[in-house]
N, C-alpha and C positions, 0 to 999 in steps of 0.2 A: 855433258851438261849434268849438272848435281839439282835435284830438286828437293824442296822443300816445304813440309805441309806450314801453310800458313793457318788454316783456318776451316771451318766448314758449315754451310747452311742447309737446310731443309724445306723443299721445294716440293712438295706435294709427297709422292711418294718416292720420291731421290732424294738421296742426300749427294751431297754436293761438293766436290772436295777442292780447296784452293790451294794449288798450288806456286811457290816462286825457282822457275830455274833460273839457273845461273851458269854461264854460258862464260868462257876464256874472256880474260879481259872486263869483267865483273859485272856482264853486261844482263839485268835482271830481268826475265820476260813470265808474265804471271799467264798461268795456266790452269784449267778445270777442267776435273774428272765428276761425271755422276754413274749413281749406282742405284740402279730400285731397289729398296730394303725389300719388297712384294719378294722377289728372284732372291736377294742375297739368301733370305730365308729358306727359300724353297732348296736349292742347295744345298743349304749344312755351312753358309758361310759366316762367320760369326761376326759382328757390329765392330770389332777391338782390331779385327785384320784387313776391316776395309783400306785405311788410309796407306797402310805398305804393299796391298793390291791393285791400288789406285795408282801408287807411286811406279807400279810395274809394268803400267799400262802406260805411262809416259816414258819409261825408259826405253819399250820397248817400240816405238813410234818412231817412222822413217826417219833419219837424220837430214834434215833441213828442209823438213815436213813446217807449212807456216799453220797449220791446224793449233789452234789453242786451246776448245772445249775437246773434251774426247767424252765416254762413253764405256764403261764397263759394261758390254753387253753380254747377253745372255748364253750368248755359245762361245765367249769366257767363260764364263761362270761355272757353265758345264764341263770345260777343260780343266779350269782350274780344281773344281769339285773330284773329281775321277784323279788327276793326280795326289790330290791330299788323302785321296781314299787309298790306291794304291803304298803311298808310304808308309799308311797304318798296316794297311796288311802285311806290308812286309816289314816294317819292326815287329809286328807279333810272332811273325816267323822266325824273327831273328835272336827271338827272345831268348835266354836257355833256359830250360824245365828246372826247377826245382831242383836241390840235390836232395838225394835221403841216405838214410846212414846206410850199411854195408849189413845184409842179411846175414847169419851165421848160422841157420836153423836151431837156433835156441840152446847150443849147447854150452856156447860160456856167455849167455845174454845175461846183464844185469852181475856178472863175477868176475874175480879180478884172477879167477883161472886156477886158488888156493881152494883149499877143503879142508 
């Protein structure tokens, strides 16, 4: 099934995310996710990733599950947090240092080697 964000409202402290799947044979069944902005924040999860985090919590829903609202909860959130932290960590690791030029202790620094 392929979903698709249609839309989204704001319901106290959830936002609210509408989604339409589309299901073999083009058959359209609308679906919604919420998410406490309270939690997304405390996390580190930013407002711009809710809706492709949201769409991940429907993909990842038993298949021929008839649940419709689902729930970004909170020990997602804490999964999801810890692995986006772990991948920063390890790009920084992966980063490579700097290059700097090649030491010569100063004997032809700055000369093209003539006198």
């Amino acid at each position: 099934m392929h979903f698709i964000l249609t839309g989204f409202a704001q319901d106290g402290a959830f936002r609210v995310f509408a989604f339409e799947g589309i299901a073999t044979g083009s058959l359209r069944i609308t679906f919604t996710v919420r998410a406490n902005l309270d939690l997304t924040r405390r996390y580190g999860i930013r407002l711009q990733e809710l809706p492709l985090i949201c769409r991940e919590v429907l993909e990842h829903r038993e298949e021929g599950e008839q649940e419709r609202a689902f729930t970004f909860t909170e020990e997602a959130m804490r999964v999801h947090a810890t692995r986006i932290a772990a991948a920063r960590d390890e790009a920084a690791q992966n980063r490579k240092a700097p290059r700097r030029p090649a030491h010569t202790n100063g004997s032809n620094w700055g000369s093209n080697g003539a006198r």
